[in-house]
C-alpha positions as a printed NumPy array, in Angstrom:
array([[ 254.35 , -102.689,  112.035],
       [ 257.354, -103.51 ,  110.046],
       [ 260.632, -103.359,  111.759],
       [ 261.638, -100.289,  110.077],
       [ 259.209,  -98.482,  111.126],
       [ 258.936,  -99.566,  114.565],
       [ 262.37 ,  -98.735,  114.657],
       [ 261.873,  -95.029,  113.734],
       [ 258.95 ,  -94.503,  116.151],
       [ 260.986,  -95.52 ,  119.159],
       [ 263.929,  -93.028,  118.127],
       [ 261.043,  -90.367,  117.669],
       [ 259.627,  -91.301,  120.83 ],
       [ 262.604,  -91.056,  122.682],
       [ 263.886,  -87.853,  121.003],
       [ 260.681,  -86.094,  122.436],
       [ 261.247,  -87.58 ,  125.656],
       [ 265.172,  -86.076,  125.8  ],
       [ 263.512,  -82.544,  124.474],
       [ 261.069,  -82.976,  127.567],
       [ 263.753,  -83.81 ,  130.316],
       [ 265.761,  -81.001,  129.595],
       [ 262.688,  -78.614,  130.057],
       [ 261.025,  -77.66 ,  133.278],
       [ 258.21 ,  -79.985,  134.006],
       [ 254.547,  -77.83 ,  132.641],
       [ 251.776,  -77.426,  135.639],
       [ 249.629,  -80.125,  133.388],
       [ 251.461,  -82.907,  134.225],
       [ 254.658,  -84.749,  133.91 ],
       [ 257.892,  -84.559,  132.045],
       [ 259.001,  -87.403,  130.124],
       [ 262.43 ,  -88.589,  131.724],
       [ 265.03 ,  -89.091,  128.937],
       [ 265.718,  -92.709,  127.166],
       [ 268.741,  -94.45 ,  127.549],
       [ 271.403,  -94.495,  124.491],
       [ 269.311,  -97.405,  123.322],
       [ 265.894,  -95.149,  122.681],
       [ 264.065,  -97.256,  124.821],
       [ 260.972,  -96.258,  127.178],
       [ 261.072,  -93.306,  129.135],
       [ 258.215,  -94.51 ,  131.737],
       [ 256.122,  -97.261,  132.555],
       [ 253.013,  -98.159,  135.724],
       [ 253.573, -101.744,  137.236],
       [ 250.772, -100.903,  139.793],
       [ 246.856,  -98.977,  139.113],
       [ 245.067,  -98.683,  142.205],
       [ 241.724, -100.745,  141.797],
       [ 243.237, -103.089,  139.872],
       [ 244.391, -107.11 ,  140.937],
       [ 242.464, -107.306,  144.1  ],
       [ 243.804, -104.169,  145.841],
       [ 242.055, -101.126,  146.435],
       [ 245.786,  -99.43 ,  146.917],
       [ 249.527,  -99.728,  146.439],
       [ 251.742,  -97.908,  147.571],
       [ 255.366,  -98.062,  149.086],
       [ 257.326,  -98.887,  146.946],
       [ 261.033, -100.732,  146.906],
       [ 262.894, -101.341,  143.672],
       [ 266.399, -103.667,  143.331],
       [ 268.078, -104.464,  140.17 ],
       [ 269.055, -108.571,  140.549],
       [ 272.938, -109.58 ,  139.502],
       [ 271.092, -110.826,  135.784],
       [ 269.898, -107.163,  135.285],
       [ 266.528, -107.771,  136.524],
       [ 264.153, -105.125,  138.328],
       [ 262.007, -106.165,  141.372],
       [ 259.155, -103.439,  142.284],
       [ 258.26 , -104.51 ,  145.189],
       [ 254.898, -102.971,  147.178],
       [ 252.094, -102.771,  149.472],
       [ 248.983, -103.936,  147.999],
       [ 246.478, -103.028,  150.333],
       [ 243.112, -104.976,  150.459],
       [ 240.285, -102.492,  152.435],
       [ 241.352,  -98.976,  151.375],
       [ 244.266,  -96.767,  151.38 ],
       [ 245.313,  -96.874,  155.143],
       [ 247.83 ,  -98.189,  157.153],
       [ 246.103, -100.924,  158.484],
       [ 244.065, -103.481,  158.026],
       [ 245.045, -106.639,  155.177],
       [ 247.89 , -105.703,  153.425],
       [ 250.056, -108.127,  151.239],
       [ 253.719, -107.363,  150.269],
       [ 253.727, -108.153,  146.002],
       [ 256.072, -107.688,  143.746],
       [ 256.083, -107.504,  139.909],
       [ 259.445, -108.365,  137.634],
       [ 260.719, -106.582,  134.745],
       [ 263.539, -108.008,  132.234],
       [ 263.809, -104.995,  129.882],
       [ 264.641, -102.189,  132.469],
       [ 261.818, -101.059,  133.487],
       [ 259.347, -100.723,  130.39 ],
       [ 257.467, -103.575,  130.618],
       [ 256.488, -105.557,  133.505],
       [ 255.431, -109.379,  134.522],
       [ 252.33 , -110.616,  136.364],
       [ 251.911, -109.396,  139.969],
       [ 253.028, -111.741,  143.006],
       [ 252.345, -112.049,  146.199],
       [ 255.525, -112.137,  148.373],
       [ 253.839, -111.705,  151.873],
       [ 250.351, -112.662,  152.138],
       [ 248.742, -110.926,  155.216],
       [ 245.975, -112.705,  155.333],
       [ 243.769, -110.019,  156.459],
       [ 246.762, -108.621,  159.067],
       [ 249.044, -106.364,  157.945],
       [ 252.695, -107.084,  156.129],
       [ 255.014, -104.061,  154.943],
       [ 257.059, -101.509,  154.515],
       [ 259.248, -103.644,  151.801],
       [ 263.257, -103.041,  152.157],
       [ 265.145, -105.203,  149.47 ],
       [ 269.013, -105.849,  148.767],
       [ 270.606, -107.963,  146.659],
       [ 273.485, -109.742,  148.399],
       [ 276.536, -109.048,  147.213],
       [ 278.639, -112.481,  147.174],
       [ 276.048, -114.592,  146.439],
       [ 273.273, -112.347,  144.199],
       [ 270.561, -113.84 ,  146.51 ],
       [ 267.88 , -111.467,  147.55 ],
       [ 267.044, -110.599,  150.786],
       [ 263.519, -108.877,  151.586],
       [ 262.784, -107.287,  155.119],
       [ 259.261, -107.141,  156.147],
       [ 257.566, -105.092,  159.244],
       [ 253.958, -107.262,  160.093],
       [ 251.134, -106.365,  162.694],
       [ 248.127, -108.073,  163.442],
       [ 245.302, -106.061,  161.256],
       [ 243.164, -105.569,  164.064],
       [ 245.648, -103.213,  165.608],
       [ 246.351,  -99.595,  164.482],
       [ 249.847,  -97.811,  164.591],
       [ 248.125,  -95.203,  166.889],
       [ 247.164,  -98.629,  169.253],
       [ 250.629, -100.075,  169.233],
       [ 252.398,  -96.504,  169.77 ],
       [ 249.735,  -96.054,  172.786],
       [ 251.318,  -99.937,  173.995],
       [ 247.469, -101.241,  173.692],
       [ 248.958, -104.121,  171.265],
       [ 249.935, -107.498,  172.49 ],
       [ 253.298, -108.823,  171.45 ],
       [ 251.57 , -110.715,  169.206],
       [ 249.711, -108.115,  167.6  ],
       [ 252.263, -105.136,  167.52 ],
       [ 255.423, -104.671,  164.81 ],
       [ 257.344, -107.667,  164.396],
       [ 260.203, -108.349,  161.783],
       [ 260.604, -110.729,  158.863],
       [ 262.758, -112.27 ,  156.507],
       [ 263.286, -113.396,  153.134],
       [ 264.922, -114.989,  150.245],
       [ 264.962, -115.484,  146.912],
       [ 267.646, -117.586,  144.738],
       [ 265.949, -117.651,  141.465],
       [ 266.49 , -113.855,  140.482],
       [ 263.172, -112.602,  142.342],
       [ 260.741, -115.498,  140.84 ],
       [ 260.278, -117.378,  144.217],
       [ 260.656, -115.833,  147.835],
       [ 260.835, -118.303,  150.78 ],
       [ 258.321, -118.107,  153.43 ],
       [ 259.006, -114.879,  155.873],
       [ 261.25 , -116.31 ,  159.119],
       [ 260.828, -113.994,  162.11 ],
       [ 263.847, -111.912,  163.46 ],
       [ 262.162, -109.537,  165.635],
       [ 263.795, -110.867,  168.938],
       [ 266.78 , -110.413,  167.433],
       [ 266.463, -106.628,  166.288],
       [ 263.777, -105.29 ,  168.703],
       [ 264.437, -104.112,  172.445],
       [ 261.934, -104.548,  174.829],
       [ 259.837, -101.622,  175.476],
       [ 259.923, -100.627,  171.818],
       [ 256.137, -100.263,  170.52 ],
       [ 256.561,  -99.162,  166.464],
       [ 259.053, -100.576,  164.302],
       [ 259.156, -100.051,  160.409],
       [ 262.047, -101.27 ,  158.163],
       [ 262.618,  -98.991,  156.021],
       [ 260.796,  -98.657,  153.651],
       [ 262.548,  -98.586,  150.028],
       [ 265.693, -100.654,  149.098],
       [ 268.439, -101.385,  151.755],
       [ 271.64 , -101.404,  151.21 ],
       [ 275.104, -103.881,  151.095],
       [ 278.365, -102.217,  151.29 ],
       [ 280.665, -102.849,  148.89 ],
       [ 284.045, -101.568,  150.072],
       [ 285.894, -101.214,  153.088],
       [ 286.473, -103.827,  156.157],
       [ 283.015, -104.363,  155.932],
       [ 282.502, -105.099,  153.097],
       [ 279.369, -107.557,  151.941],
       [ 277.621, -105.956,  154.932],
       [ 274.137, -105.723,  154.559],
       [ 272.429, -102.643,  156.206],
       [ 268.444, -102.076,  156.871],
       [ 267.788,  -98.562,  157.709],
       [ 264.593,  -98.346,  159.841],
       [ 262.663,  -96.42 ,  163.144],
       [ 260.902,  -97.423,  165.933],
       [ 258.908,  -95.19 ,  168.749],
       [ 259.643,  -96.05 ,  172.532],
       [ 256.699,  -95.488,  175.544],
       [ 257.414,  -91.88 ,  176.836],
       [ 258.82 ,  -91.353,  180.58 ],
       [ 257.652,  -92.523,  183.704],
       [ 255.316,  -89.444,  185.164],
       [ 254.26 ,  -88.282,  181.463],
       [ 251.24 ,  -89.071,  179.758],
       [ 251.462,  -92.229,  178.027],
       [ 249.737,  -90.845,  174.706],
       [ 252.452,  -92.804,  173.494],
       [ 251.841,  -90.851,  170.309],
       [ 254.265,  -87.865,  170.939],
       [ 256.267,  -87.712,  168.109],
       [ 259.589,  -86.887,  170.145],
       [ 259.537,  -90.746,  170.956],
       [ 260.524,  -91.532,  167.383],
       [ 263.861,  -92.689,  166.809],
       [ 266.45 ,  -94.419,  163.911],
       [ 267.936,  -97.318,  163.98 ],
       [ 269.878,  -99.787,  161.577],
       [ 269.636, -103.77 ,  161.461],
       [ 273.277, -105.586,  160.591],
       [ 274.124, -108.643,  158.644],
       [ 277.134, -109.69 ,  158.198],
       [ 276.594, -113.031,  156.676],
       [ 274.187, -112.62 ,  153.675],
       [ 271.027, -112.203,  155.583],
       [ 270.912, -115.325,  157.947],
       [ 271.362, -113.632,  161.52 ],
       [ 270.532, -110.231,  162.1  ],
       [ 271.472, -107.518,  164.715],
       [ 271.085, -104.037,  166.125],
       [ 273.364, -101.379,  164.694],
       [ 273.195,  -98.277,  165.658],
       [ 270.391,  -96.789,  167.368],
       [ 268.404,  -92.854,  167.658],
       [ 267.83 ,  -92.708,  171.261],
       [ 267.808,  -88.977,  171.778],
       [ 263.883,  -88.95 ,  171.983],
       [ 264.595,  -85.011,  172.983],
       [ 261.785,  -84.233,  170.107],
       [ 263.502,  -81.681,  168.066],
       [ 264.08 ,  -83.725,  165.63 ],
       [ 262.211,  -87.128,  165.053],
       [ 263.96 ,  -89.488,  162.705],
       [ 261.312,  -91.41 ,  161.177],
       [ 261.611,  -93.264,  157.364],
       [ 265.064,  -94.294,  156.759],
       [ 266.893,  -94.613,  153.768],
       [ 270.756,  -95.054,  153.653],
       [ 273.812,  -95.173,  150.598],
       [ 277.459,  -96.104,  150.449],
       [ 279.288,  -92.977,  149.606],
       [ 282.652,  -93.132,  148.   ],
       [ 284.687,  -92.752,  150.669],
       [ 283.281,  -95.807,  152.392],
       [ 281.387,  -94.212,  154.78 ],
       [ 277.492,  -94.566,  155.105],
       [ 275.076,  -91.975,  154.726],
       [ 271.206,  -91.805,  156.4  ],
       [ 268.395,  -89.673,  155.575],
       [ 265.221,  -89.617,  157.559],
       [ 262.042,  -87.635,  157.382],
       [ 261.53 ,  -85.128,  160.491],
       [ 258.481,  -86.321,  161.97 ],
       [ 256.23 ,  -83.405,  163.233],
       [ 259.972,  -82.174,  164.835],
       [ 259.827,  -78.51 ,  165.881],
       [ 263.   ,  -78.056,  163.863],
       [ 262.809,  -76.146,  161.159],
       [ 263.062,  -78.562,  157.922],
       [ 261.806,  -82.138,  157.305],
       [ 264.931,  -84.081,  156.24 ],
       [ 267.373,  -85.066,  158.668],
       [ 270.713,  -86.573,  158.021],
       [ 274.005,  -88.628,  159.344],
       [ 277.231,  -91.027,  158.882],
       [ 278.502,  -94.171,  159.831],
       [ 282.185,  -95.064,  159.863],
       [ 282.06 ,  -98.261,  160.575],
       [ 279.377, -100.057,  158.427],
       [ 276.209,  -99.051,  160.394],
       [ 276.835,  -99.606,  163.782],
       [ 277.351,  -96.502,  165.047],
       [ 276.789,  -92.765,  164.029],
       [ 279.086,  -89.357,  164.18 ],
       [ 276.886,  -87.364,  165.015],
       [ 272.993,  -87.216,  166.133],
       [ 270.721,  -86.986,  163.576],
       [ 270.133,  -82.751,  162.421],
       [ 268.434,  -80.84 ,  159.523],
       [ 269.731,  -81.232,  156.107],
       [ 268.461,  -77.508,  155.115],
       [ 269.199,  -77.736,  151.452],
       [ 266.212,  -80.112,  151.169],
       [ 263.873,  -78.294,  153.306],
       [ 261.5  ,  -77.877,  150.009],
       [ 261.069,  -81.555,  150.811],
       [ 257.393,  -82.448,  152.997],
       [ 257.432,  -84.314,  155.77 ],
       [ 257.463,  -87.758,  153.453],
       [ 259.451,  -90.756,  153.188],
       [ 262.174,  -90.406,  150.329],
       [ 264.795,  -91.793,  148.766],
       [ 268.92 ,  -91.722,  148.572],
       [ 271.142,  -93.264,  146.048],
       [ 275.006,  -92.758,  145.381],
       [ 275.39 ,  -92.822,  141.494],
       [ 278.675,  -95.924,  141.064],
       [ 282.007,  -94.031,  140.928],
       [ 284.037,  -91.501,  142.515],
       [ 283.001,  -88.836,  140.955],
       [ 279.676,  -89.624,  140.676],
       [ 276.897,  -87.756,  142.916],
       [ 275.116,  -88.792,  145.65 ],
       [ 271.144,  -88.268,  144.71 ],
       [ 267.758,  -87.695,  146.753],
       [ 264.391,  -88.362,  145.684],
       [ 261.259,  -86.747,  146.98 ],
       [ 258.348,  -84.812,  146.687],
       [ 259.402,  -80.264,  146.26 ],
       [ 256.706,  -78.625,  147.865],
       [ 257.118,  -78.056,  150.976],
       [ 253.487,  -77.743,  152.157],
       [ 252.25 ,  -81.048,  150.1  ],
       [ 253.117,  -83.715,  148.884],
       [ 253.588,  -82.973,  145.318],
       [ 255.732,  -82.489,  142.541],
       [ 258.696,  -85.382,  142.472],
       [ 262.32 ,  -84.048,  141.946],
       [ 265.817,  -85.308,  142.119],
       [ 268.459,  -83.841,  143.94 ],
       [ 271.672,  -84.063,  143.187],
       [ 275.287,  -83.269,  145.83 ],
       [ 278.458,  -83.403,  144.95 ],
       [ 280.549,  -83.037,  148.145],
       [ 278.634,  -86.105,  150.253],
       [ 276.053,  -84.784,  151.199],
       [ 277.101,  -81.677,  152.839],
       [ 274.648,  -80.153,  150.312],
       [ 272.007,  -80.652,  147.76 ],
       [ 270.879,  -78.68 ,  144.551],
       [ 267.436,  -79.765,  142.629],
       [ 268.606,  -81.283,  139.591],
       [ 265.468,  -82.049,  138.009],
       [ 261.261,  -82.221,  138.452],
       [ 259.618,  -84.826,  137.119],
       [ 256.403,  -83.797,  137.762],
       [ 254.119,  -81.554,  139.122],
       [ 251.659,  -83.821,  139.75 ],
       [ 250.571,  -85.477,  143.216],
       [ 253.783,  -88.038,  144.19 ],
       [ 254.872,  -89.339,  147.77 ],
       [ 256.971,  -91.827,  148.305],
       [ 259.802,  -92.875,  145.906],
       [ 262.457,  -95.462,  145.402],
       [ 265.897,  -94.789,  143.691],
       [ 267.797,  -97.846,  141.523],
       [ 270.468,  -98.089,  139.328],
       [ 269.636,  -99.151,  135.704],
       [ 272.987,  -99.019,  134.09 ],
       [ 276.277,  -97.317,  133.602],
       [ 273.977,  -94.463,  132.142],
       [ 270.527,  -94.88 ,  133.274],
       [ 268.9  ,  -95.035,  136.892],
       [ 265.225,  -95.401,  137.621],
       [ 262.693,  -94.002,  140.133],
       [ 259.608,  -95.644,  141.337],
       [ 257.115,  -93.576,  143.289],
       [ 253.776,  -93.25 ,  144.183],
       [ 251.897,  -90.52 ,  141.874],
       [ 248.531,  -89.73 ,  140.837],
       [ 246.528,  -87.131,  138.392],
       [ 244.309,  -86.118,  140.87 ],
       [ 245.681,  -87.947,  143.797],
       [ 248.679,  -89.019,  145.853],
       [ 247.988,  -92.858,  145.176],
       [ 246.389,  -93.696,  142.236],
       [ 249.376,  -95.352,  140.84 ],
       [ 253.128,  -96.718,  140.997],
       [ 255.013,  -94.672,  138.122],
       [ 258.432,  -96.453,  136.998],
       [ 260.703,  -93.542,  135.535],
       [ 263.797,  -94.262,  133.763],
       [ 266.329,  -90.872,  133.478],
       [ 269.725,  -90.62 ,  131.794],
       [ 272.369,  -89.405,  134.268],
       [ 273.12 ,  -87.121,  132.218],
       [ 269.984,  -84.999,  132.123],
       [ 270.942,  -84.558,  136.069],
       [ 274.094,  -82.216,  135.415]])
């Protein structure tokens, strides 16, 4: 096609994509998110379930590297779609923001155990990236290690690891877990989507992991071990690019009203640091909980309680961002019905995250779990799990112009 031309059917393409985001989302599928000032893609799928040697993927992380490059990071899951069993941690690279994207790596080979729950960050002083991994021995299910039937061996253990070449090597994962896990913890799960590094205040160049664990209930109760009021949030400290790790702070409440579960965490303007968590099974009435740090992570103002302005939300893992700038809001991704796990939105608040208003719906399609990145001055990017018919038939990338969010 001659360059002219080409030219024109990209600015048609992406003025029917801006005509599309500014529209509610039909019940047939999805809406087109809106191109950047450039006219380039609205949308793209790094991962197809079935395809590259993995019945599934799902979980996904995204980072944008210091050269402007986006990592997608996943699960690609060998036997079928559950939790356990072989599960590599891959990754595919994309150089144009999103539309296009490079072969498919593996980052974390399981080798028929199980490796997971991704959480990236790009260091701030040196651009390095540093991956977070959550492994158990495949022949053990979360229900087993909960119930404290796992060996230390075979139950969660954490992992490390870097990259220095902009996300085209990773070094070999380098256990941490004795330096972030208690004894008597059974589950532990970094968090999953993209940590965090916090880039002002005294604590500045921090980097923060955002994750749960589940603890073996009382002496005298019945060690089920699956209750879900033995869930509890925790955060994982570095203060020196990655190399040592340690305990922030840490949910012990256990009191089962609420049961932080799924982390995610952002820097808000004010230099304070902001947690979300899904409500697992909780008796309190919403499934998104929320808190703040003053001090970088290592300890919390208040327990964790309902956020009810995002109680359209499932019980899910999602996904928190705050847009660069002072004025700029703090968003939420997730799926907006509250029975299912369906329809992706964005929500939007612009007083910290005292409240949140939908701002838009991608979809109204099956979606689940969803990672929030910045693209650009103008442009951030959501990847999330999606499907025409299910939940995980795919990894949708979605680029959306900020301001199609106002």
């Amino acid at each position: 096609m001659p360059t002219r031309s080409r030219t024109l059917a990209c600015l048609a393409t992406g003025l029917t994509a801006l005509a599309a985001v500014l529209l509610p989302a039909n019940a047939s599928g999805a809406a087109p998110a809106a191109p950047d000032a450039r006219g380039r893609c609205a949308s793209s799928v790094p991962y197809v379930s079935g395809e590259g040697g993995y019945d599934t993927y799902r979980i996904p992380a995204v980072v944008r590297t210091r050269a402007g490059t986006l990592l997608a990071f996943a699960e690609g899951r060998v036997g079928g779609a559950g939790d356990s069993g072989s599960i590599d941690v891959v990754l595919k690279r994309s150089r144009d923001g999103g539309c296009t994207w490079g072969p498919t790596a593996v980052v974390a080979s399981g080798g028929g155990d199980t490796r997971g729950n991704p959480a990236p960050v790009v260091d701030p002083r040196t651009g390095r990236i540093v991956l977070l991994t959550s492994y158990n021995s495949g022949q053990v299910t979360e229900a087993q290690i909960m119930r404290g039937e796992a060996t230390a061996a075979q139950g969660r253990r954490v992992f490390v690891q870097y990259s220095r070449d902009d996300g085209r090597r990773f070094s070999p994962p380098r256990e941490v877990t004795a330096a972030v896990k208690p004894p008597g913890w059974r589950w532990y799960a970094t968090g999953p989507g993209h940590a965090l590094a916090l880039t002002t205040g005294p604590h500045r160049g921090r980097l923060v992991v955002p994750a749960n664990h589940s603890v073996a209930p009382p002496a005298g109760s019945s060690d089920t071990g699956q209750e879900p009021r033995y869930y509890g949030a925790h955060a994982l400290l570095s203060d020196d690019g990655g190399r040592h790790w340690r305990l922030g702070f840490v949910d012990a409440a256990y009191e089962g009203e609420s049961n932080a579960n799924e982390s995610s965490a952002a820097q808000l303007p004010d230099g304070r640091v902001y947690f979300s968590a899904r409500d697992q099974n909780g008796p309190s009435v919403g499934n998104r909980l929320d808190t703040y740090s003053r001090d970088g992570g290592r300890g919390v103002e208040r327990p964790y309680r309902v956020q009810p302005t995002l109680n359209e939300v499932p019980a899910v893992q999602g996904s928190v961002l705050q847009v660069p700038g002072r004025q700029r809001p703090l968003l939420f991704s997730g799926p907006s019905v509250p029975s299912a796990r369906r329809s992706m939105a964005l929500w939007s608040s612009t007083d910290r995250g005292a409240h949140f208003t939908r701002a838009l719906t991608l979809s109204q399609l099956p979606a689940a779990y969803s990672d929030l990145v910045p693209i650009g001055a103008a442009t951030l990017g959501i990847l999330y799990e999606t499907g025409d018919q299910g939940t995980y038939e795919r990894l949708e990338f979605r680029r959306i112009a900020l301001r199609a969010l106002r």
